[in-house]
Structures are given as C-alpha cells and as structure tokens.
C-alpha positions in Angstrom: -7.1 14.9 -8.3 -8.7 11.3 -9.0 -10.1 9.3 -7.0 -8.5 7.0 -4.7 -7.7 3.1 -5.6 -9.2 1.1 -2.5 -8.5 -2.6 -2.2 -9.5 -5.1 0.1 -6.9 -8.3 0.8 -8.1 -10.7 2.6 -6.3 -12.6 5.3 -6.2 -15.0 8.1 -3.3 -14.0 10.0 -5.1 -12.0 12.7 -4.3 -8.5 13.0 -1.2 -9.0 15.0 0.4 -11.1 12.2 -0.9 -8.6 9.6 1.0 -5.7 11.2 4.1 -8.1 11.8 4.1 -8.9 7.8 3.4 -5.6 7.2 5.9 -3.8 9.0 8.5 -6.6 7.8 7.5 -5.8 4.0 6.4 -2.2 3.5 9.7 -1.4 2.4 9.4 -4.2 -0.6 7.0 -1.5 -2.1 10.1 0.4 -2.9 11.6 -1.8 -4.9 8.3 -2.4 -7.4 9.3 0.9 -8.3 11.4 1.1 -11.7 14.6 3.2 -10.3 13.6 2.6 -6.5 11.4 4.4 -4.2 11.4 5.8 -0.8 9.1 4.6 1.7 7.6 5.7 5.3 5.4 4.6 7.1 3.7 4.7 11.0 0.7 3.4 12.7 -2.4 4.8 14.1 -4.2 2.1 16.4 -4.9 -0.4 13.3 -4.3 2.1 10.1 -0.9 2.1 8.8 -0.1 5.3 7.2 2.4 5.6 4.6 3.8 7.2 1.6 5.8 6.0 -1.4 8.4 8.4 -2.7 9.8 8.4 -6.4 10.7 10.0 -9.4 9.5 13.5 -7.8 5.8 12.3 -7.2 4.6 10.8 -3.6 1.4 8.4 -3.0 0.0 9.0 0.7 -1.7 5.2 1.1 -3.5 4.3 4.0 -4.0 0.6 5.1 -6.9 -0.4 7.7 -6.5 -4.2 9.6 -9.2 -5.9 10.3 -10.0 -9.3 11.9 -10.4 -10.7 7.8 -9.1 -8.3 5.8 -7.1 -5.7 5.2 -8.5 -2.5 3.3 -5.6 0.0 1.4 -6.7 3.4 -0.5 -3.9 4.6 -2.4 -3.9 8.6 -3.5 -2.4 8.9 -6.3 -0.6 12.7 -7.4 -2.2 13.7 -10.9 0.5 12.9 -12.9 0.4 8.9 -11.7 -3.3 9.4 -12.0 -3.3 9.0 -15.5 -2.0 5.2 -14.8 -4.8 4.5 -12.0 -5.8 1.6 -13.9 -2.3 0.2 -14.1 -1.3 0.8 -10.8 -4.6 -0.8 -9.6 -3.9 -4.4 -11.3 0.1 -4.1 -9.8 -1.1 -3.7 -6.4 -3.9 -6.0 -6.5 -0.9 -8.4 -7.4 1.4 -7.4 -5.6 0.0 -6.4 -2.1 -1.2 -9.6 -0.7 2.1 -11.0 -1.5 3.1 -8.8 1.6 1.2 -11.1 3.9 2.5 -14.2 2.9 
C-alpha cells in the first residue's frame, strides 16, 4: 500500500458553509471519474468520511474541517497507486472547486 495523498484547501466559509458545500458537491467527485463513479459518504463530528467507487477499485478519503482549512487524505488501492502523482495534481485542482 502507498502512502496516503493529504491536501490542505483553504477556506473562509466557516465550517458550517464548508460542510454545506461539501455535502452539496461530494457527489461531483463521481463524475471526474472517466466512465462514472460511485460515491458515499457520512460525517463524524467535523470528518467527513467517504469512499469513491469505480472501475472495481475504491478510495476510502477522509476530510477534516477546520475553522481555515480543510485537510483530505486520500487512500489510494495499489493498483491507483501507481498514479499517486496524477491523482494528487487532479484533486489539488479539482477539490477546492467544491467550496466555491
């Protein structure tokens, strides 16, 4: 197993609106996905806890809010480990997009 991709996205929302975008766009992760993916997700106090389903692999992510920012680490299966790099510069894009 490699080690997990952590990010930090900053913010100014407050954590309320953080959870509000982020519940409102978690399933837009799905669609990044060439083909689709599945997504689930549920809170515990201010983690979000997730997973991303597709093509017969499944990233367990985990996203912390904070009053400033908010900080994800992504597991990736060993198969998708072999694009850590890759998937690293998408969801740096691609996740603060989520809060706007």
């Amino acid at each position: 197993m490699s080690d997990p991709i952590s990010l930090d996205i900053p913010h100014q929302l407050g954590k309320d609106g953080v959870r509000q975008r982020l519940d409102g766009g978690i399933g837009k992760i799905g669609q990044m996905i060439p083909g689709g993916g599945a997504v689930q997700h549920s809170w515990d106090g201010d983690t979000m806890n997730f997973t991303v389903s597709a093509l017969g692999q499944e990233m367990r992510c985990a996203a912390t809010v904070s009053d400033k920012n908010v900080h994800a680490v992504v597991d990736l299966p060993p198969m998708l480990a072999l694009f850590a790099d890759k998937v690293r510069s998408v969801l740096g894009a691609e996740l603060p997009k989520l809060l706007k």
